[in-house]
N, C-alpha and C positions, 0 to 999 in steps of 0.2 A: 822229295821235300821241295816248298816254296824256296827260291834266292831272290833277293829285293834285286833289279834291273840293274840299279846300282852297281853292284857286285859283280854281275857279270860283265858289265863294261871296266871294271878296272882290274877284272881276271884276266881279259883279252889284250886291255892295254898290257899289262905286263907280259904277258905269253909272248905278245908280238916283240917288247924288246928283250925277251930272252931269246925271239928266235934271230934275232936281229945280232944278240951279242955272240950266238954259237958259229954265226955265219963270219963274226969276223976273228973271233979270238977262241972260240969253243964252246964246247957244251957244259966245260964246266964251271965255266965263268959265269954260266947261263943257269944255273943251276936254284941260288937263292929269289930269282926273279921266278923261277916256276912253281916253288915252294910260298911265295907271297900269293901269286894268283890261285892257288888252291886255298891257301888263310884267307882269302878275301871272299871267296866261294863259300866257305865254312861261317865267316863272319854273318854274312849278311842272309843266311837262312832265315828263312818265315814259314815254323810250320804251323799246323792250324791248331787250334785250341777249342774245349769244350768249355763254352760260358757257363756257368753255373746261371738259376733263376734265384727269382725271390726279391726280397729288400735285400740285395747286399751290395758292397762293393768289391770290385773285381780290381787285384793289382797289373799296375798302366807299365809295369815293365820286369822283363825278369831279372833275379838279381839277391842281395842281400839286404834283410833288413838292418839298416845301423841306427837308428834312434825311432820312438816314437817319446815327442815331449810337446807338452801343453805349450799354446801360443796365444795367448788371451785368452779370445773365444772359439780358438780352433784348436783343434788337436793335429800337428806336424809328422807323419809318418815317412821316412825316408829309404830308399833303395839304390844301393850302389850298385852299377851294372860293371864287371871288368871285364877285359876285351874278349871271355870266350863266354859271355854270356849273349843269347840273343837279343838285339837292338833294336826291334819292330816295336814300338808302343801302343798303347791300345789306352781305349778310353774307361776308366773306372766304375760309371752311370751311364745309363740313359739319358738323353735330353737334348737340348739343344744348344749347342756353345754361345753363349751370349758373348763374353770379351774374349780376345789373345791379346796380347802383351808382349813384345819382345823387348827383353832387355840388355842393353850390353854390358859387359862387365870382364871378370880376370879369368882367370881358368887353371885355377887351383886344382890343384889334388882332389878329383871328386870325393873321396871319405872324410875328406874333413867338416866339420860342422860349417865353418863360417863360406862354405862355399854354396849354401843355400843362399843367402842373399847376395852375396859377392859375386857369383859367377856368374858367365853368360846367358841367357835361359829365357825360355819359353814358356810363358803362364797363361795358360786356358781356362778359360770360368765355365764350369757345363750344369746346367739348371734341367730339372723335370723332378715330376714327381713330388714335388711339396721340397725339395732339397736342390741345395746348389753344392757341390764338389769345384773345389781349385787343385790342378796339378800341374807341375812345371818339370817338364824339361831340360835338365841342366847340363852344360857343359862342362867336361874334365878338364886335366892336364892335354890327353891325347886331344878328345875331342875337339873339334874346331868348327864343326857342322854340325846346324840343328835343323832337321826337316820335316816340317808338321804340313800334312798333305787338305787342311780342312780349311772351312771358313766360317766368318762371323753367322749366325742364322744357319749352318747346318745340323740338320739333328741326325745324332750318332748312336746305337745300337750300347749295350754296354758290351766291351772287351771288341769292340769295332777297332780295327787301325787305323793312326789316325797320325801315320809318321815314325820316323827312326831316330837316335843319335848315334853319328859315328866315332869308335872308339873308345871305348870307356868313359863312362858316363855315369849320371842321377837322377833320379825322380821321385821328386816328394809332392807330396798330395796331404792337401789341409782341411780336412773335417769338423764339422759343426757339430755342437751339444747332441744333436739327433742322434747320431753315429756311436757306435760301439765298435774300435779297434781290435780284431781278432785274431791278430800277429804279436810278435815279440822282437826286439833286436835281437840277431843274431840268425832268424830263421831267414829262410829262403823261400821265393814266392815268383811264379811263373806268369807271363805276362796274359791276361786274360782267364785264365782257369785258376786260380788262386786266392779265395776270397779271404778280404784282409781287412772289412769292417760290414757289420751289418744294421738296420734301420731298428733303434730300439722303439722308434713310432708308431712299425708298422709290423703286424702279426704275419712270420714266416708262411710259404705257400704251402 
């Protein structure tokens, strides 16, 4: 299985000061440093996923779903990631990113509702196909890093990676009238291979 680079650099850092703490005081003071850098190895896996085709949308991270509710003219779908879920995000559509947005903010309890506007978080506009999807990034409690690897004018595949959040995290994605939600609160949905709305516009392939 894939490890984001990440990972492995902060698997090594810690290995090295656990080898560092056996050399002066033991192995088994050493002990919870070499237990992190194997959590940090398990964390940061990327394995590969099968996109699903068609008009649909693909969920941008794995995780829980804890609300889908109306937001004027969009419909709000929300996924909590906690720390043993994979953290590779992945892009919902096809298209081409027209805006990012970073915004700062607190870094609340990802499960909570008002931590969709309140938190820290990273908002991508991705346009094609007669539709535009918005999906943001959010930062937890833990979280404190948001790493989105694209740019404005890239055009991204759907269930493309397109960046990670470290530590427990969320990602809500805001659909337009076109869209049909094919998820519930409650269900779980894997990042890329997990279709979680589809194009009521457009006749399946």
């Amino acid at each position: 299985m894939k490890i984001v680079s990440t990972g492995i650099y902060y698997a090594l850092a810690l290995c090295a000061a656990a080898a560092l703490v056996t050399w002066l005081i033991g192995g088994a003071f050493a002990s919870p440093l070499f237990l992190l850098a194997l959590f940090c190895l398990y964390f940061f896996r990327d394995p590969d996923r099968v996109i699903p085709a068609g008009p649909v949308a693909v969920s941008p991270a794995d995780g829980k779903v804890v609300a889908v509710k109306p937001e004027g003219a969009v419909t709000r779908l929300s996924i909590f990631l906690n720390v043993f879920d994979v953290h590779v995000n992945r892009t919902p559509i096809a298209g081409t990113i027209a805006k990012v947005h970073y915004q700062t903010g607190k870094f609340l309890v990802a499960s909570k509702e008002e931590c969709s506007t309140d938190n820290e978080q990273n908002v991508v506009t991705v346009t094609g196909d007669g539709t535009t999807v918005v999906f943001k990034q959010i930062a937890g409690l833990i979280a404190r890093r948001i790493v989105f690897d694209k740019q404005v004018g890239d055009h991204v595949a759907a269930g493309e990676r397109i960046g990670l959040i470290k530590f427990g995290s969320r990602c809500d994605v805001l659909f337009g009238p076109e869209w049909e939600i094919t998820v519930r609160p409650g269900q779980r949905v894997s990042a890329g291979s997990s279709v979680i709305a589809r194009r009521t516009d457009r006749k399946p392939q």
